[in-house]
N, CA and C atoms of all chains as a GROMACS GRO file, in nm:
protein
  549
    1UNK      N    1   8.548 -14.080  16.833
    1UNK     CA    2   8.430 -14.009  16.878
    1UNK      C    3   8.333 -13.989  16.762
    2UNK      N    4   8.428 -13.955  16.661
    2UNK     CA    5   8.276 -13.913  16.537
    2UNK      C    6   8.251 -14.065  16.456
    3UNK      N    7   8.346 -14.134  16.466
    3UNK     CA    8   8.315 -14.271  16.410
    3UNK      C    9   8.186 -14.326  16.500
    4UNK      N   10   8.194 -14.310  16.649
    4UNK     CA   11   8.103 -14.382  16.734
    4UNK      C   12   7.947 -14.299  16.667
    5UNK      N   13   7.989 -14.165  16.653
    5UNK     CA   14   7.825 -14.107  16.595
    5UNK      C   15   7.822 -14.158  16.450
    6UNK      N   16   7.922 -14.215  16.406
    6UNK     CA   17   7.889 -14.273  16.241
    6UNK      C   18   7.759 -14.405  16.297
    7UNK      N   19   7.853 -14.499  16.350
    7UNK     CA   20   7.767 -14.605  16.406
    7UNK      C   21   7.648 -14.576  16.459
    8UNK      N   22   7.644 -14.540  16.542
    8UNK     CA   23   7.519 -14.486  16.580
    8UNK      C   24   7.415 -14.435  16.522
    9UNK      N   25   7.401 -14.383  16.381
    9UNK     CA   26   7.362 -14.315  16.286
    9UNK      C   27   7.355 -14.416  16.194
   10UNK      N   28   7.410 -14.458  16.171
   10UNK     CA   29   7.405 -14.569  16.069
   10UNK      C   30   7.270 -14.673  16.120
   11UNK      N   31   7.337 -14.722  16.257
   11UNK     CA   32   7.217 -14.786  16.300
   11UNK      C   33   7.069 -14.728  16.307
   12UNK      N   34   7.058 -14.656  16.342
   12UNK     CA   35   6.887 -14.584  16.369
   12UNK      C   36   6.861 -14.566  16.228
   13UNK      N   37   6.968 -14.500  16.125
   13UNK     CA   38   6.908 -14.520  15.990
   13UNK      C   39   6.857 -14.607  15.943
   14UNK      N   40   6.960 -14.729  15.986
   14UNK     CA   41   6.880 -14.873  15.868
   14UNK      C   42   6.780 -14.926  15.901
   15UNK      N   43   6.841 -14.901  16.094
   15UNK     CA   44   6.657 -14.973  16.120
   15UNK      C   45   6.522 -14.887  16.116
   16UNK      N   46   6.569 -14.760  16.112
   16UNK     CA   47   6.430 -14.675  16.083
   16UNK      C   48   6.422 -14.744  15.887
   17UNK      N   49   6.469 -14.751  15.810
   17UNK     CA   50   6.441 -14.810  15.694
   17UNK      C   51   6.413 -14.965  15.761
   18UNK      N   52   6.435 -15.047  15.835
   18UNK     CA   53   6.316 -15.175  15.766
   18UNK      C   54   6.213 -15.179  15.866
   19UNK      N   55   6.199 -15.014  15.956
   19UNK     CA   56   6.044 -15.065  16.044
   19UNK      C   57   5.981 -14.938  15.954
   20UNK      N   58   6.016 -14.900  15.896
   20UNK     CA   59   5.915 -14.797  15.817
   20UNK      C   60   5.786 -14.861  15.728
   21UNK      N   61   5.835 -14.925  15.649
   21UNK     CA   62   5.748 -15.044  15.571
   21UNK      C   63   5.675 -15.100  15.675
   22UNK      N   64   5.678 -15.177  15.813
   22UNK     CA   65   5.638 -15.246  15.848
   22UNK      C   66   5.494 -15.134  15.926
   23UNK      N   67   5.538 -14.988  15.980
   23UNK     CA   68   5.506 -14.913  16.047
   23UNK      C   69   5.375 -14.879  15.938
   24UNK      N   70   5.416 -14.850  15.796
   24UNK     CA   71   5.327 -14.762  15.684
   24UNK      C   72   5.184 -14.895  15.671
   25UNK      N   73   5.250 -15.032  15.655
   25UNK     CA   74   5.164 -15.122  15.657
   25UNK      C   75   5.078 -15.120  15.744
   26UNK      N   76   5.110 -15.136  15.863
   26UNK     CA   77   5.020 -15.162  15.988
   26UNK      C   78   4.917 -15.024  15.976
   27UNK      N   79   4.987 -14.902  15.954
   27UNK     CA   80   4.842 -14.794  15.955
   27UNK      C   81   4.743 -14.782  15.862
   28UNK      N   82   4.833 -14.832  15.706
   28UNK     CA   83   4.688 -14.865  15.585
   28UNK      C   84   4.626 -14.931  15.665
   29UNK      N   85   4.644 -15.076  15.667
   29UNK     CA   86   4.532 -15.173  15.707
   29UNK      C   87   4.466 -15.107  15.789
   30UNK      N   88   4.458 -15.074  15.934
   30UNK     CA   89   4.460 -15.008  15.996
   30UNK      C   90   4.310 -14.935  15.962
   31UNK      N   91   4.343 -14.856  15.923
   31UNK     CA   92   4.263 -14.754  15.824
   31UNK      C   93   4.162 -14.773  15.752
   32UNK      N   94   4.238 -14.909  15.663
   32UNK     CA   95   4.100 -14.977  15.541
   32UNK      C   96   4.010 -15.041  15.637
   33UNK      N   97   4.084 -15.109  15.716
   33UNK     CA   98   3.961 -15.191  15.780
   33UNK      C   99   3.868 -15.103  15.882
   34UNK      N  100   3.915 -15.028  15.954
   34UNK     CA  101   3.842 -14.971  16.058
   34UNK      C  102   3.710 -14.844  15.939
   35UNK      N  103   3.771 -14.862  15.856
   35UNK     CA  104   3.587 -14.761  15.762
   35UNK      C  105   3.525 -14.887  15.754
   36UNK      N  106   3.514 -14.956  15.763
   36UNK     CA  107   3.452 -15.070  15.740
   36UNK      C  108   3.301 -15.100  15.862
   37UNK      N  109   3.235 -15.115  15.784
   37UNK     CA  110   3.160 -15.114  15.986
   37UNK      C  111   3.152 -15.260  15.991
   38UNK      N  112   3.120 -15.284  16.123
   38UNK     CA  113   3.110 -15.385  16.153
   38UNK      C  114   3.246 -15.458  16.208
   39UNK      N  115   3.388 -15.454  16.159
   39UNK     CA  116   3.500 -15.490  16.188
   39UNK      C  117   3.555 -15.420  16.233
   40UNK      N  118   3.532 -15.282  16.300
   40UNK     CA  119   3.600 -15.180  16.325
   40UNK      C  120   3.617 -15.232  16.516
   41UNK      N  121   3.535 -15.334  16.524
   41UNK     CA  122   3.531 -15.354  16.654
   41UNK      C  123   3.630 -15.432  16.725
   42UNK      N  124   3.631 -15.508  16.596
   42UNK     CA  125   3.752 -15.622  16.675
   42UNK      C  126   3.922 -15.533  16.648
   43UNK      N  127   3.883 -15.412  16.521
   43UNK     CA  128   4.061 -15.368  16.521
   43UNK      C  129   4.047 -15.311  16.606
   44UNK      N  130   3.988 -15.228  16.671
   44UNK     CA  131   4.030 -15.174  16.794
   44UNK      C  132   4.157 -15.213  16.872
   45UNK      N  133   4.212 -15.322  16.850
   45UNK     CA  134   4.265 -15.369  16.954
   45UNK      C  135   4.401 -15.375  16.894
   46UNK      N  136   4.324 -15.358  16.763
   46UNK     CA  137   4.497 -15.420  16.714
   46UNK      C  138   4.604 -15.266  16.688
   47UNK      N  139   4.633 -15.152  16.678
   47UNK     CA  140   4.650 -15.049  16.620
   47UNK      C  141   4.748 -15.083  16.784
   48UNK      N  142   4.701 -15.067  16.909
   48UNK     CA  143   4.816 -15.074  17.059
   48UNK      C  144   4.909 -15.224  16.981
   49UNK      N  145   4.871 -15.280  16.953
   49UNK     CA  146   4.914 -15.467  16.949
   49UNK      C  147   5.024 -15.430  16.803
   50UNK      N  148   5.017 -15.343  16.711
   50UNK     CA  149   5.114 -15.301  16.610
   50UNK      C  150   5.267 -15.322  16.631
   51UNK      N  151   5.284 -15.145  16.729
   51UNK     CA  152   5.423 -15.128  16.770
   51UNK      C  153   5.484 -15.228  16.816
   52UNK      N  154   5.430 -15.304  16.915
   52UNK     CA  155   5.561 -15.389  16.964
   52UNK      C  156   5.569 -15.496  16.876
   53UNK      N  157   5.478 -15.514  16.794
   53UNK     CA  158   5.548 -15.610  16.716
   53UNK      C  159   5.645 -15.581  16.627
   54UNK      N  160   5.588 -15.454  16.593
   54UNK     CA  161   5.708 -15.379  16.478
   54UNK      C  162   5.850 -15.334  16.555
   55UNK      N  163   5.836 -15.350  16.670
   55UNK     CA  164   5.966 -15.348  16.768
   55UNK      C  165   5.995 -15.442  16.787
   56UNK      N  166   5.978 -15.545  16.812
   56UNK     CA  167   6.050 -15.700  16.816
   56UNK      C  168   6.103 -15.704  16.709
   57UNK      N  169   6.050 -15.706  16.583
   57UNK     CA  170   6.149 -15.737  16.472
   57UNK      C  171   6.250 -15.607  16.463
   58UNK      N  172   6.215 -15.538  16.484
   58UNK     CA  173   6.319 -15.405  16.464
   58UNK      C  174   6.415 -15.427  16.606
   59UNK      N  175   6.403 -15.493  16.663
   59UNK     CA  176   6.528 -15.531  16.770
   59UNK      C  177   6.604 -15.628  16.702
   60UNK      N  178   6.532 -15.715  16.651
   60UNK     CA  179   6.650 -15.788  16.537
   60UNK      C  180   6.695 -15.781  16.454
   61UNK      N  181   6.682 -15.629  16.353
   61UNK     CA  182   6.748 -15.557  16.301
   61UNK      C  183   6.834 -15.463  16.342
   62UNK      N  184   6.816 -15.425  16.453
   62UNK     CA  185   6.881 -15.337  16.543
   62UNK      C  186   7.009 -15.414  16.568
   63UNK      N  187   6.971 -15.473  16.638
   63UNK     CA  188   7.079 -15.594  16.737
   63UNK      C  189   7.190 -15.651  16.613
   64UNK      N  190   7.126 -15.696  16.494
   64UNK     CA  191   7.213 -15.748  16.404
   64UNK      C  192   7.342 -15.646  16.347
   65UNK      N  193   7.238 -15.550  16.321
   65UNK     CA  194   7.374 -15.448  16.259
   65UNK      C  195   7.419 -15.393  16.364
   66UNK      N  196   7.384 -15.356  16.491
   66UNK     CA  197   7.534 -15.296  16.571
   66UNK      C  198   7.639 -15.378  16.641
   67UNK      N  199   7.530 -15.464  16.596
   67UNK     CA  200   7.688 -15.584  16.663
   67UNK      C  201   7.818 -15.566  16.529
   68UNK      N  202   7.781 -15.551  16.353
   68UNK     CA  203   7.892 -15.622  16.248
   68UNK      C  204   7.924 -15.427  16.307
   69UNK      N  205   7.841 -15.340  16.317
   69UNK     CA  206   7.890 -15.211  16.287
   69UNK      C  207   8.042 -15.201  16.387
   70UNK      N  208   7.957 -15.275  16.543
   70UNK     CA  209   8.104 -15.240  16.670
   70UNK      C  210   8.250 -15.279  16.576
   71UNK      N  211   8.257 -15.396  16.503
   71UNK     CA  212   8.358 -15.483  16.445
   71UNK      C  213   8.395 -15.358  16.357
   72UNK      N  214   8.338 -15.228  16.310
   72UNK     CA  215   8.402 -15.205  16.238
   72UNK      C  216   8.497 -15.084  16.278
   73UNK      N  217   8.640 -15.101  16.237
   73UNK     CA  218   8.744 -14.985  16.282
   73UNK      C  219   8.700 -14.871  16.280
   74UNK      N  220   8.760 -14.757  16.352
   74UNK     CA  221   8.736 -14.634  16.358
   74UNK      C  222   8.851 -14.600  16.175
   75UNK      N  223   8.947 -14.648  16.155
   75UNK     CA  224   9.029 -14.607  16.051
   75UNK      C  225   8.899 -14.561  15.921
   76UNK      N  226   8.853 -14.630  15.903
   76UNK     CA  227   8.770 -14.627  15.755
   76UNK      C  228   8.712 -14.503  15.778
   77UNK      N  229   8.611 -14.456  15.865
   77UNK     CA  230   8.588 -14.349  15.902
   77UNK      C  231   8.669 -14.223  15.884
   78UNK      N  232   8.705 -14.239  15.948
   78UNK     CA  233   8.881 -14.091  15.962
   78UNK      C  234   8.881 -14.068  15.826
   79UNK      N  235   8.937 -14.187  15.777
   79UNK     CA  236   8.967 -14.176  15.648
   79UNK      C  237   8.865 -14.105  15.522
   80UNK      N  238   8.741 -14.183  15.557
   80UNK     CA  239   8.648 -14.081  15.482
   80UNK      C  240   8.619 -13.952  15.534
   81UNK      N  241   8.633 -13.901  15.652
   81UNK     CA  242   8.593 -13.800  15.676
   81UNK      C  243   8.701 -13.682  15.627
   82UNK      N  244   8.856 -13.764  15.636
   82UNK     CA  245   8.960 -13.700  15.549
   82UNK      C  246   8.908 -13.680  15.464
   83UNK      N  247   8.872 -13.730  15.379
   83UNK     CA  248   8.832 -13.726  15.214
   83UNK      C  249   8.720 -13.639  15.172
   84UNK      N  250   8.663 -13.569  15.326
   84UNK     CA  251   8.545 -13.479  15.292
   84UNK      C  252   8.415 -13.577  15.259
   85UNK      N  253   8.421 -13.742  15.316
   85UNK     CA  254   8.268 -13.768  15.278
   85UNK      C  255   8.172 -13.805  15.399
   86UNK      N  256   8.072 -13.705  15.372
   86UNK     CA  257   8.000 -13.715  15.513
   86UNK      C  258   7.967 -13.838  15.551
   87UNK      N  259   7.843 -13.846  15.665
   87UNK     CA  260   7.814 -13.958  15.690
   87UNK      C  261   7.760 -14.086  15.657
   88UNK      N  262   7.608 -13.988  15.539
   88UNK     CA  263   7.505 -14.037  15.480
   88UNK      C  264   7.614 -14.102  15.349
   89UNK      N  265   7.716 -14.032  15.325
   89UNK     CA  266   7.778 -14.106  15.206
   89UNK      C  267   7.863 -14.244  15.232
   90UNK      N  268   7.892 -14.211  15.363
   90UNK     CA  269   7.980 -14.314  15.420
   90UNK      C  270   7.910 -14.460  15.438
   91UNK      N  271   7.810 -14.391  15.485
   91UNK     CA  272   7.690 -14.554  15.550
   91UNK      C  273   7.650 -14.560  15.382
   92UNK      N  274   7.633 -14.561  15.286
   92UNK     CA  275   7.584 -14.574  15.141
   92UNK      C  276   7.680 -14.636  15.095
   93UNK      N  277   7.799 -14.592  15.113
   93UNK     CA  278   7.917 -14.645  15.004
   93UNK      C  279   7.999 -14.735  15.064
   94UNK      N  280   8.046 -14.690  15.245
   94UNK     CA  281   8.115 -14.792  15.288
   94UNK      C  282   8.003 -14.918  15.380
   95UNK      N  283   7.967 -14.832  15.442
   95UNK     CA  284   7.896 -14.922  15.536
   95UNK      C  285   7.765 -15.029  15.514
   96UNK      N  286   7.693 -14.975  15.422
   96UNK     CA  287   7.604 -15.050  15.374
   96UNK      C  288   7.706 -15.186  15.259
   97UNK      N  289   7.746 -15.182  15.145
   97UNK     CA  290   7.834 -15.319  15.099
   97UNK      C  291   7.861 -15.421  15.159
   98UNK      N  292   7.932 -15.356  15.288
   98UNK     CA  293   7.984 -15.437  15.389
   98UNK      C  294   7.891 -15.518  15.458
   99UNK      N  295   7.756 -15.439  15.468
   99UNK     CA  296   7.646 -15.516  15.552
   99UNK      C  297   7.576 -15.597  15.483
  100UNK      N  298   7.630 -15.613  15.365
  100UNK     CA  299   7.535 -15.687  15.290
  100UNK      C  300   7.500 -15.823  15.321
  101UNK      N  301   7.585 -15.924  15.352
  101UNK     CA  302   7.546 -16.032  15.420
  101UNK      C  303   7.469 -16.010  15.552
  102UNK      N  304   7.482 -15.919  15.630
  102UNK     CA  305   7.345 -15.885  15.713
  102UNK      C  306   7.233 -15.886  15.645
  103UNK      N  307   7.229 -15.787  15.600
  103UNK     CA  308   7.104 -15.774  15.507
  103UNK      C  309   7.024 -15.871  15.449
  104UNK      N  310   7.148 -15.984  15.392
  104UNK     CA  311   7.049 -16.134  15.359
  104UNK      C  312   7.034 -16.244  15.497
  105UNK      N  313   7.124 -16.226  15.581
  105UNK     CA  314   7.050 -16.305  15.706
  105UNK      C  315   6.917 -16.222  15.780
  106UNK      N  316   6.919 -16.106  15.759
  106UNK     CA  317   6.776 -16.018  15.797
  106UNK      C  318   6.619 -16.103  15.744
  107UNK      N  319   6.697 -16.066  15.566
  107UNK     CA  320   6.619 -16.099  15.487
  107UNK      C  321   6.522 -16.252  15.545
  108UNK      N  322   6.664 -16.361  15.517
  108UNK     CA  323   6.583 -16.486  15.568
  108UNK      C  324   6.495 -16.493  15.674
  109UNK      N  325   6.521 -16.423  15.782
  109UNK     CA  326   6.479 -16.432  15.933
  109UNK      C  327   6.324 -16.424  15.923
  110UNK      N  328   6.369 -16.236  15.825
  110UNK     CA  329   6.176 -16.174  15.826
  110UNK      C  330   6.102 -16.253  15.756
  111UNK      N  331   6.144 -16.284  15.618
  111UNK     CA  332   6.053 -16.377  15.488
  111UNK      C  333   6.020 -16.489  15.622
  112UNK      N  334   6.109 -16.563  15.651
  112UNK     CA  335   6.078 -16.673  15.710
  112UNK      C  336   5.919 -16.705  15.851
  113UNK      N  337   5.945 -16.542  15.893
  113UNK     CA  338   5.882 -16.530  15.968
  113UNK      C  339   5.790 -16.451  15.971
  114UNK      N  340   5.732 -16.382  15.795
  114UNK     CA  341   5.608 -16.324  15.768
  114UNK      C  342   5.565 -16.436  15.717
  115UNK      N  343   5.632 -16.518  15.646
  115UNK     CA  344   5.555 -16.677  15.590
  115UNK      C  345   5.473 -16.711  15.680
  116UNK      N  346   5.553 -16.758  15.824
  116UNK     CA  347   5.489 -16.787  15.890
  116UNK      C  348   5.350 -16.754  15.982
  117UNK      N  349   5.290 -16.619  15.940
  117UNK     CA  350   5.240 -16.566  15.994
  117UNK      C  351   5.082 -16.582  16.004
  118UNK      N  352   5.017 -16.633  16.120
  118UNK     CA  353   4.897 -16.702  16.098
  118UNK      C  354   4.766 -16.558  16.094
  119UNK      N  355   4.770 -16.535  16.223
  119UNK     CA  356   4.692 -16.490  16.304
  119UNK      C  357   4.623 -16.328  16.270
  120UNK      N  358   4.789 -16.261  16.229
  120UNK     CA  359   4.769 -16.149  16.151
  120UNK      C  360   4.688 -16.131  16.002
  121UNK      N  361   4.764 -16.210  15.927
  121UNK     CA  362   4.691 -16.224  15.771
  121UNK      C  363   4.524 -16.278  15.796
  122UNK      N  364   4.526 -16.364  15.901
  122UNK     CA  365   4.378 -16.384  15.958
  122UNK      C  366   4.288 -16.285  15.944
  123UNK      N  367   4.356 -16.182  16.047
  123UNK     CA  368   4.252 -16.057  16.124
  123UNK      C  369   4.198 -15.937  15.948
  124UNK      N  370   4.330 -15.932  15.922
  124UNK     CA  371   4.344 -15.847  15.833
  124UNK      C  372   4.273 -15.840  15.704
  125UNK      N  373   4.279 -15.960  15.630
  125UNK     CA  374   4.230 -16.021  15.502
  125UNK      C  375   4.074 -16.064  15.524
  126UNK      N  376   4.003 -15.994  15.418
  126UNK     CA  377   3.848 -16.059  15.456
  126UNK      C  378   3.793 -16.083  15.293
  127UNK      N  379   3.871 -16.086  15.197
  127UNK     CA  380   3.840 -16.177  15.111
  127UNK      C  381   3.909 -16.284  15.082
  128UNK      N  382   3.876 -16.407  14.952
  128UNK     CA  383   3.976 -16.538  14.955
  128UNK      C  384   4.065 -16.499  14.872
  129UNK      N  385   4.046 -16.369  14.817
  129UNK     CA  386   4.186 -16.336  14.696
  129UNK      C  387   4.283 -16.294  14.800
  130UNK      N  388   4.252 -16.253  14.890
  130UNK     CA  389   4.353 -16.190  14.965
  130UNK      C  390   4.419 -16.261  15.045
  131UNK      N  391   4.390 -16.376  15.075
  131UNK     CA  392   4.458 -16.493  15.181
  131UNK      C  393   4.563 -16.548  15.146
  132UNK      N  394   4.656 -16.597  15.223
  132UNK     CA  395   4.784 -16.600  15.214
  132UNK      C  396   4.754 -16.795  15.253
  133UNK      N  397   4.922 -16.875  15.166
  133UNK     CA  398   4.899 -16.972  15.168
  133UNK      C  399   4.860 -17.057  15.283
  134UNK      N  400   4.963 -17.004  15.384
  134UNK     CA  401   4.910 -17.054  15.510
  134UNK      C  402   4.807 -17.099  15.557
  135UNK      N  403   4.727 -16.971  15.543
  135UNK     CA  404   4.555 -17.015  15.583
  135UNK      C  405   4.520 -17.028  15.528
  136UNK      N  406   4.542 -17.026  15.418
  136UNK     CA  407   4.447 -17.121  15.249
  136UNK      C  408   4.460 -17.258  15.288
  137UNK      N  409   4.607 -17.307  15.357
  137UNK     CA  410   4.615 -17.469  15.414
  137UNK      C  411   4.458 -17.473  15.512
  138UNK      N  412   4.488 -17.441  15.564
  138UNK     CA  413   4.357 -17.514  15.689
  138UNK      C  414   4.202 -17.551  15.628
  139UNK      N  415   4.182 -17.486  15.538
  139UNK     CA  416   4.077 -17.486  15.458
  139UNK      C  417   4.097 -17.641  15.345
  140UNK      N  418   4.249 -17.715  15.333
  140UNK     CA  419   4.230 -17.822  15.296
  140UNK      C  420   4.190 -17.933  15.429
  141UNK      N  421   4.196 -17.903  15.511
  141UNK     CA  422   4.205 -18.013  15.603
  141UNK      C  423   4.056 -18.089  15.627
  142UNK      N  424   4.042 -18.200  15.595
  142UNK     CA  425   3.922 -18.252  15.591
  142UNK      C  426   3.815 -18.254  15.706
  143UNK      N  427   3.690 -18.164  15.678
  143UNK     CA  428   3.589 -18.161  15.807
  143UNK      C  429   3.470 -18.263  15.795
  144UNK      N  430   3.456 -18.360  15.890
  144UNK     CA  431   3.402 -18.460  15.934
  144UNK      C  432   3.283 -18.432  15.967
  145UNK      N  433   3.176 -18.410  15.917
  145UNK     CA  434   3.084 -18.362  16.027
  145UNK      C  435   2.977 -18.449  16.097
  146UNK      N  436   2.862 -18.438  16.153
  146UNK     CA  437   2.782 -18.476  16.243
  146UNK      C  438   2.747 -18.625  16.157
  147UNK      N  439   2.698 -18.586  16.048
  147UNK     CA  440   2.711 -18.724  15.947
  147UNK      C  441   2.768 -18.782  15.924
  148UNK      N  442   2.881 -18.785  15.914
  148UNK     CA  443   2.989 -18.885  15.918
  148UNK      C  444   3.102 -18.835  15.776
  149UNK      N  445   3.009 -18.778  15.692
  149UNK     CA  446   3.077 -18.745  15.564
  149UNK      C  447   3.168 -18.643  15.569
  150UNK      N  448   3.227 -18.649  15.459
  150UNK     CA  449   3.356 -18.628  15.478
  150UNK      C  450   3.339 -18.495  15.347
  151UNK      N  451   3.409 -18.380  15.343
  151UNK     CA  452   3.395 -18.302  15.215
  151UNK      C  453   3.529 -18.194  15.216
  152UNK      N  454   4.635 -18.296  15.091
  152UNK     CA  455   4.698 -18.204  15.259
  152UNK      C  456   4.790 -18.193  15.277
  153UNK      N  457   4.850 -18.338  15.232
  153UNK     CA  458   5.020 -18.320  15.275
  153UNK      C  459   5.092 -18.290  15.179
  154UNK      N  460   5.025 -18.318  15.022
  154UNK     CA  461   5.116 -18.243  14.907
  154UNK      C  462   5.104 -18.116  14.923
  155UNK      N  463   5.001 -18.042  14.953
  155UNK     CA  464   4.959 -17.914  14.957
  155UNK      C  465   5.035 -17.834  15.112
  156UNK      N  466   5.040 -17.943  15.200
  156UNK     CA  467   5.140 -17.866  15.301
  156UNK      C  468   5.320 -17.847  15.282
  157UNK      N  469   5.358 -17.969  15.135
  157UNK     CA  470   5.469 -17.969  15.103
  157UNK      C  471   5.501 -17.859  15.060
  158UNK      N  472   5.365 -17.813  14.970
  158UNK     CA  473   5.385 -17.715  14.841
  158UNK      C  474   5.383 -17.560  14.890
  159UNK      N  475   5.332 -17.571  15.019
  159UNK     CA  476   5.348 -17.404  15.127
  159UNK      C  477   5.446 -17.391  15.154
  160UNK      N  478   5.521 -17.512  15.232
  160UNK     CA  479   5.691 -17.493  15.265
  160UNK      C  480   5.800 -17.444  15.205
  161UNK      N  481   5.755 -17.464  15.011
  161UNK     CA  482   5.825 -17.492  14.916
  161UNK      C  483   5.941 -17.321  14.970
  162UNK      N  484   5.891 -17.257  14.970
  162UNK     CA  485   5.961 -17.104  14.911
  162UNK      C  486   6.025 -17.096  15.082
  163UNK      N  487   5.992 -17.094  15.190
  163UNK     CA  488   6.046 -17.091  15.304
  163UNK      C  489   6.186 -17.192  15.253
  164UNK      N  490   6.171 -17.271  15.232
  164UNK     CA  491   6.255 -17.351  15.251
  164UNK      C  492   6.375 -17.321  15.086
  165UNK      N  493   6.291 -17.298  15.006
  165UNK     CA  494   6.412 -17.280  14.923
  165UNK      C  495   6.488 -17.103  14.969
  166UNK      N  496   6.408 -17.045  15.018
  166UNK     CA  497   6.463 -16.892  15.072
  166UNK      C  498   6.634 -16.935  15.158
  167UNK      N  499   6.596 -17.051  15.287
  167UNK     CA  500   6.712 -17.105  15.339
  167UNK      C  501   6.809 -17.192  15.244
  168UNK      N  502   6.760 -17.262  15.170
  168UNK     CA  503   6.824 -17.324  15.108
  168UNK      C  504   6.945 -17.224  14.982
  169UNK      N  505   6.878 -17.160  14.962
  169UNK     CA  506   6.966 -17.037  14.830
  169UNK      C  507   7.068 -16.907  14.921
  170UNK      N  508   6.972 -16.935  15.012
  170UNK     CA  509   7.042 -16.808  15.112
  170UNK      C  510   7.136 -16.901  15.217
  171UNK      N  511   7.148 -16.980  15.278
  171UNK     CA  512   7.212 -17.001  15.398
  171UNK      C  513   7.323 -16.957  15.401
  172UNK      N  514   7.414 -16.986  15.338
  172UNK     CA  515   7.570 -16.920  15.297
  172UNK      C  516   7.543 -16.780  15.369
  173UNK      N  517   7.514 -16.718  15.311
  173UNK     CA  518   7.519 -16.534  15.345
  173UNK      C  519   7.408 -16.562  15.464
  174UNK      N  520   7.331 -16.648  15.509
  174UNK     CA  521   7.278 -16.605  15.645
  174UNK      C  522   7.420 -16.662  15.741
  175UNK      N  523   7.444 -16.765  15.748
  175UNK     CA  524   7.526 -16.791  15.797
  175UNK      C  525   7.651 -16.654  15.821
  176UNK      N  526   7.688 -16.592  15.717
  176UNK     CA  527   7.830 -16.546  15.704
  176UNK      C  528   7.734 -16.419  15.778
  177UNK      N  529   7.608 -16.380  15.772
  177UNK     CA  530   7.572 -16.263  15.825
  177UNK      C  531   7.546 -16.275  15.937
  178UNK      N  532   7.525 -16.369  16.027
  178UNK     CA  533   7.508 -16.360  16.161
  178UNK      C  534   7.639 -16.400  16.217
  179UNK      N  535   7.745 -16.489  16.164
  179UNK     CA  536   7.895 -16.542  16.244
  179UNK      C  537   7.992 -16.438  16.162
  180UNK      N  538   7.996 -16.468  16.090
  180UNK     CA  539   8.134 -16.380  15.988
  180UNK      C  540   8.175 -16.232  15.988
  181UNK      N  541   8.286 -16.230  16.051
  181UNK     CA  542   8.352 -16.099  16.060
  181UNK      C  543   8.475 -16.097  15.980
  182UNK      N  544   8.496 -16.182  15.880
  182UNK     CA  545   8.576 -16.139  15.785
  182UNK      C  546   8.561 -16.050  15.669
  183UNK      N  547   8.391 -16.049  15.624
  183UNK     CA  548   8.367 -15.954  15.517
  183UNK      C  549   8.479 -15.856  15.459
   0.00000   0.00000   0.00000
């Protein structure tokens, strides 16, 4: 019973740690851009369009660790709680180590899939220092124009 | 274009490449 509230706790902890970052990000920008005049029009839209994105990935942080957490015995628990160590010490010392190969398949998933990210770094970024490689690519792609030339 | 689309991939791909082991063992592996 108190192992199931270990898990449980454990989980909402870690994933409240990797949508926090994602949550603090989305409201700077957020913020910088909307004093801005003129662009404040098109974020409008985006501040509703945030959360669920920051919930999709936080379902795959979610989902990842309570699946290794179910795998883990109630014994380890007991045992620390024998030992007088609460919860927050438990998920620190036992439970987090253990997740550590979570943690780097997390890792790959998100990197892999903020790399990829077109549309956002688009909206967001309005100088060329600030652009990300991605869309720095499209800007090589050769434009043809009405003349024929090429630049 | 296409060296320059090689050269975007570069870090995606070495991220999988350095990591796969532990992605692998973190999404299948319950031996930890």
């Amino acid at each position: 019973m108190t192992s199931r509230r270990v898990v449980v706790g454990s989980v909402a902890l870690l994933a409240t740690a990797f949508a926090a970052p994602l949550a603090a990000v989305s409201d700077e920008e957020v913020k910088t851009i909307s004093t801005r005049p003129g662009v404040t029009q098109s974020f409008l839209l985006l501040p509703p369009a945030a959360p669920p994105l920051a919930s999709v990935i936080l379902f795959t942080a979610t989902f990842l660790f309570r699946q290794f957490y179910l795998t883990v015995p109630d014994e380890p628990a007991e045992a620390a709680q024998l030992d007088g160590v609460g919860p927050l010490r438990f998920l620190w010392s036992f439970l987090l180590p253990l997740s550590w190969t979570n943690v780097a398949a997390l890792f790959v998933v998100l990197f892999i899939y903020g790399w990829n990210q077109y549309l956002w770094p688009l909206m967001i970024t309005n100088t060329e220092a600030m652009r990300v490689v991605v869309i720095g690519l499209q800007d090589l792609i050769p434009r043809t124009g009405s003349l024929g030339g090429t630049s | 274009m296409m060296a320059a689309a090689m050269v975007a991939l570069l870090p995606p791909v070495a991220v999988i490449l350095l990591m796969q082991r532990w992605f692998v063992k973190g999404l299948v592996g319950s031996e930890k």
